[in-house]
Every structure is written in structure tokens, then in C-alpha cells.
C-alpha positions as CSV (number, residue, x, y, z in Angstrom):
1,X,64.2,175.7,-113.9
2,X,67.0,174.3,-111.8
3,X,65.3,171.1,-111.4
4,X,65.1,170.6,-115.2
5,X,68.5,171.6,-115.3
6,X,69.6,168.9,-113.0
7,X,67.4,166.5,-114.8
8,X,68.7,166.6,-117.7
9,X,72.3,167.3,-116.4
10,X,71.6,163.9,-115.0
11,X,70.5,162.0,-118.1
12,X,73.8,163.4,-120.3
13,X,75.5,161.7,-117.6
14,X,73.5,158.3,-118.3
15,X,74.4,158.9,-122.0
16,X,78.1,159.0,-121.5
17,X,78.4,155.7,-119.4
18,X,75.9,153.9,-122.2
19,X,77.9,155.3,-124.7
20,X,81.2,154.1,-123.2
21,X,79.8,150.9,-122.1
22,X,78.9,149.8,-125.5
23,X,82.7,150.3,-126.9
24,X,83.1,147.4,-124.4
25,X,81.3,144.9,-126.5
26,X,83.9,143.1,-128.0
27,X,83.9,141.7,-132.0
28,X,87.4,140.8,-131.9
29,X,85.8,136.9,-130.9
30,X,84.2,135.1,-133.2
31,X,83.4,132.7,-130.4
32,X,82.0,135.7,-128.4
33,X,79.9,136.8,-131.0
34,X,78.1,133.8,-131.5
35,X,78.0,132.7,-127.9
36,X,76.2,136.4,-127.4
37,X,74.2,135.7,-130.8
38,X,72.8,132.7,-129.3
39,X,72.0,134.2,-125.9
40,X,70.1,136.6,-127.9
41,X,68.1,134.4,-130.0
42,X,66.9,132.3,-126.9
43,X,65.8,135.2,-125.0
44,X,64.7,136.0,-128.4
45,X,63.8,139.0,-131.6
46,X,61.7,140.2,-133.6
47,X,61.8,140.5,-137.5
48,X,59.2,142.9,-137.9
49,X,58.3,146.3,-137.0
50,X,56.2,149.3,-137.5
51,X,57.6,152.0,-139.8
52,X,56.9,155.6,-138.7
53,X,59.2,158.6,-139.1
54,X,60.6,159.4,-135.6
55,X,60.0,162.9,-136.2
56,X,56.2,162.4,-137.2
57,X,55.4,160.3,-134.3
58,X,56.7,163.0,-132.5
59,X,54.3,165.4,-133.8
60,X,51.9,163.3,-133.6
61,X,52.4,162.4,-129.9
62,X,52.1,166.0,-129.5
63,X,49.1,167.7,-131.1
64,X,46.9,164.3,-129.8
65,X,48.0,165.1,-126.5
66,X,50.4,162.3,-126.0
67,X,47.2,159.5,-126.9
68,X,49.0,158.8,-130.2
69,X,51.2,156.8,-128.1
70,X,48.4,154.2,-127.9
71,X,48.0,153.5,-131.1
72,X,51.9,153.5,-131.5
73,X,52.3,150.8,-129.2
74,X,48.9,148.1,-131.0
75,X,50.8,148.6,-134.3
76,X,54.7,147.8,-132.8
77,X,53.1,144.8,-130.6
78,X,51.1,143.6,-134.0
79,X,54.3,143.7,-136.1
80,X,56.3,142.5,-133.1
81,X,54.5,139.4,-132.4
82,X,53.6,138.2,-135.6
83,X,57.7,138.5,-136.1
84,X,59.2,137.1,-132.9
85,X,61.4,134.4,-133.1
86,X,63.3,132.6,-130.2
87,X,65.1,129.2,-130.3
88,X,62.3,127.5,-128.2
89,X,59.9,128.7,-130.7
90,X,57.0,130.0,-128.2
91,X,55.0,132.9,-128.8
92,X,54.4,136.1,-126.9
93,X,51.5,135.9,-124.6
94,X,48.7,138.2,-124.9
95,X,47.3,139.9,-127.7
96,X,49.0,143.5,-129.2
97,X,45.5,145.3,-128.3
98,X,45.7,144.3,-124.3
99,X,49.5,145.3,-124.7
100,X,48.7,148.3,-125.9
101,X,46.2,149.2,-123.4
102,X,48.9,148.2,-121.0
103,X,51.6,150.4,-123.2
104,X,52.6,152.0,-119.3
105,X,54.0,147.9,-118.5
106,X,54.3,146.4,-121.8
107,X,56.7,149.0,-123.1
108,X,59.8,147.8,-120.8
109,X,59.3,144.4,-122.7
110,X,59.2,146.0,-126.6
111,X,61.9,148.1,-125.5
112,X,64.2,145.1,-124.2
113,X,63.6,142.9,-127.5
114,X,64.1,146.3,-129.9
115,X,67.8,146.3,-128.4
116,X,67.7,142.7,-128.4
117,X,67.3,143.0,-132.1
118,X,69.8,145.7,-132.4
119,X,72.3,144.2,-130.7
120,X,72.2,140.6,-132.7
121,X,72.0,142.8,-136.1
122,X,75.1,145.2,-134.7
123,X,73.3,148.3,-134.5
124,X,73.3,150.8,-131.5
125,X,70.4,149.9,-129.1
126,X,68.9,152.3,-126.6
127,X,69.8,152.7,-123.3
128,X,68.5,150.0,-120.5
129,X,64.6,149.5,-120.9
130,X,64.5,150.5,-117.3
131,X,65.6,153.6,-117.9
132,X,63.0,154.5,-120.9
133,X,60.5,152.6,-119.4
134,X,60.6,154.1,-116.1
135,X,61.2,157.8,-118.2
136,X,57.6,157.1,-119.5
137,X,55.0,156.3,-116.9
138,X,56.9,158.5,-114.7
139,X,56.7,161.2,-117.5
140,X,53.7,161.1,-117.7
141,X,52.7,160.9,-113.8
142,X,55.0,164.2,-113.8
143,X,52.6,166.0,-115.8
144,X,49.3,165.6,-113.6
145,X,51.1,166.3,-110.4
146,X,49.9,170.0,-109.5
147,X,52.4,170.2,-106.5
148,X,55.3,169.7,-108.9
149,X,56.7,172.7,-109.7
150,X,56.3,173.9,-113.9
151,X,60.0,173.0,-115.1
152,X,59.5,169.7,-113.7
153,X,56.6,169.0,-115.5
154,X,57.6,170.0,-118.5
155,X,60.5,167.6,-118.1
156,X,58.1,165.2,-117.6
157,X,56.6,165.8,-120.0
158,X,59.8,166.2,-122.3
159,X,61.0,162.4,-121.1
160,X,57.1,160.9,-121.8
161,X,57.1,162.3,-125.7
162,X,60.8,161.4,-125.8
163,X,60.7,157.6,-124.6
164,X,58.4,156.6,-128.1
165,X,60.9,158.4,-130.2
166,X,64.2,156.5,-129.6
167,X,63.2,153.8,-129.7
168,X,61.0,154.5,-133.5
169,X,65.1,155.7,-134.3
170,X,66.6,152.9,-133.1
171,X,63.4,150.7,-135.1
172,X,64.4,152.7,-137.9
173,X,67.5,152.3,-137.8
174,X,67.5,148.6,-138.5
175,X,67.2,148.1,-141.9
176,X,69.4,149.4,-144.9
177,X,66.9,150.9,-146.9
178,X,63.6,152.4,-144.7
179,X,60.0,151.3,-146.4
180,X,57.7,153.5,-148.1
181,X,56.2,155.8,-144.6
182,X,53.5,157.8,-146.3
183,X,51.1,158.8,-143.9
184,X,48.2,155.9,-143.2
185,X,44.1,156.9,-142.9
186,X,44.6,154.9,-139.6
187,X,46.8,157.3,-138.5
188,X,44.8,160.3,-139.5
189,X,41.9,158.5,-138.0
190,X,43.4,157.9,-134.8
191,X,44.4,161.5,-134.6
192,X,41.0,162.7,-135.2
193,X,39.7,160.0,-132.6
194,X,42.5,161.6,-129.9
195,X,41.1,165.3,-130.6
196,X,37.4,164.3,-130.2
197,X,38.3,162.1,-126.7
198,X,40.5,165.3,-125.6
199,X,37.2,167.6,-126.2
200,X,35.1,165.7,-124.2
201,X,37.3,165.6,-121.8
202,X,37.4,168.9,-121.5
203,X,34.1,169.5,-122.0
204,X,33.4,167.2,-118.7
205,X,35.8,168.9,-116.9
206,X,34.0,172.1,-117.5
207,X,30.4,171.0,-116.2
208,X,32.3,169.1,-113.4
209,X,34.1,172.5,-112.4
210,X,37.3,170.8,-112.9
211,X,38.8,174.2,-115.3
């Protein structure tokens, strides 16, 4: 318990710094801002991105045992590179399904162009893409760690469900008016796919002796 204590002592601590260090950036330069608006386009956006709820992919990202994540990450990386945009006017390598099989590498990049985005558009972006990317392989490596002790598994846990959601807030927060976020059969399907995959998991794990 005093681990996750420290833990998260630790990441209020990041917050204040990020939040201080963005009252640094400065709009008082119209020069400025388009110097840094140009830096941004060459390293370069996005103009589309998947709509979820933050709170619903949090759900979901729980009751499929965190494998909602997956599909997550194919529909961002669909939307995101059939809208990225950058001065030299290249694409993104590799397709959004070997991304999103990659989601444990590829996530540092979406996370880096999502505050790219917010950034050029004025709007708060997240903190570092280290940081969140780190927070969610590590997360996750957390939880299947048996000589861990419980609390800090549960934070890793906490910081693996947590990564997805701020950034979907910070995606959400980009336009004035969110679109229509009913919830999508592929969704439901994907759900239902995670619940059958997590059954025969278990299931092997109870012939192998594993539980």
C-alpha cells in the first residue's frame, strides 16, 4: 500500500511541473506562434480520429480484460493515417492493423502526434509520450509479475487502463461539438471476441495446471 502511495505521490508531482510548464508557452508572439505552428506541421498532425467516450473505453478496457485496448489502437491508427498531414506530404509507414498489434511501441508515436495536434489547435495535450507510453507496457508487465507485491500491481494495473483514457479525453477534446458516439456492433463484437479469448485462456490454464 505504501508503494502505490508513493506511486502515485510521484505522478501528482509529474502533473504539477506539466501543468506549470505549459503556462510557459507563450501567445503573446505572433511570430512565435507560427514559427511553432510550422515546426508542428513538419513533424506533422492528424485531422482525424476515433470517437469513443473516455469513460466507455474505460469500461470497456475493463470487463475485456484490458484486450479492448487492441481494437482501440487499429481504429485511432486507421483514422490517424488516413488524416496525417505534414509539410513534406509523406505518409505513415505501416499499416493501422500491424500498429495495433504493436499497440505496446506504436502508442508513444499516436501519443506524440495527438499532442502534436493539440498543441497546433491550442488545446491542452497530455503529458510527454514517454511518460504514458512507458505507464503502459510497464502497466501492464506490473500485473503479471507474481513477486510484485498486490498494491503495486494494482497500480499497474491502474496506469495500463489509465494511459488509453487521456489520451481518448484529450482526442475528445479537440473539436467543438463531439460526433454522434453511439455504441458500434464492432465494438460489441470485439467485446464478445475478448470474453471468448479470455475463456480459453483460462480454460488452458486449467488443463495445463496453471490455476
Amino acid at each position: 500500500m505504501d508503494r502505490l502511495l508513493s506511486i502515485l505521490l510521484g505522478i501528482a508531482i509529474l502533473y504539477v511541473f506539466y501543468a506549470l510548464g505549459i503556462k510557459k508557452w507563450d501567445y503573446t508572439s505572433q511570430a512565435k506562434r507560427d514559427e511553432e505552428k510550422e515546426r508542428l506541421k513538419k513533424a506533422g498532425l492528424s485531422t482525424r480520429y476515433y470517437f469513443i467516450p473516455e469513460k466507455r473505453l474505460l469500461l470497456f478496457n475493463i470487463i475485456s480484460g484490458g484486450l479492448f485496448l487492441f481494437y482501440w489502437s487499429f481504429k485511432q491508427w486507421q483514422a490517424v493515417t488516413a488524416g496525417f498531414k505534414n509539410t513534406d506530404g509523406t505518409s505513415l509507414k505501416y499499416p493501422p492493423w500491424l500498429r495495433a498489434v504493436c499497440t505496446f511501441l506504436s502508442f508513444y508515436q499516436l501519443n506524440a502526434i495527438i499532442n502534436r495536434t493539440c498543441r497546433y489547435m491550442r488545446k491542452r495535450p497530455t503529458l510527454s509520450p514517454v511518460f504514458w507510453g512507458t505507464a503502459l507496457w510497464a502497466g501492464f508487465a506490473a500485473v503479471w509479475v507474481p513477486a510484485l507485491p498486490t498494491g503495486g500491481r494494482i497500480a499497474g494495473a491502474l496506469f495500463f487502463i489509465l494511459a488509453p483514457y487521456v489520451l481518448q479525453r484529450r482526442i475528445n477534446a479537440l473539436p467543438k461539438e463531439l460526433p454522434p458516439t453511439r455504441v458500434k456492433l464492432p465494438e460489441i463484437l470485439w467485446l464478445l471476441f475478448c470474453w471468448a479469448a479470455l475463456a480459453g485462456i483460462g480454460l488452458l490454464c486449467k488443463r495445463l495446471g496453471l490455476m
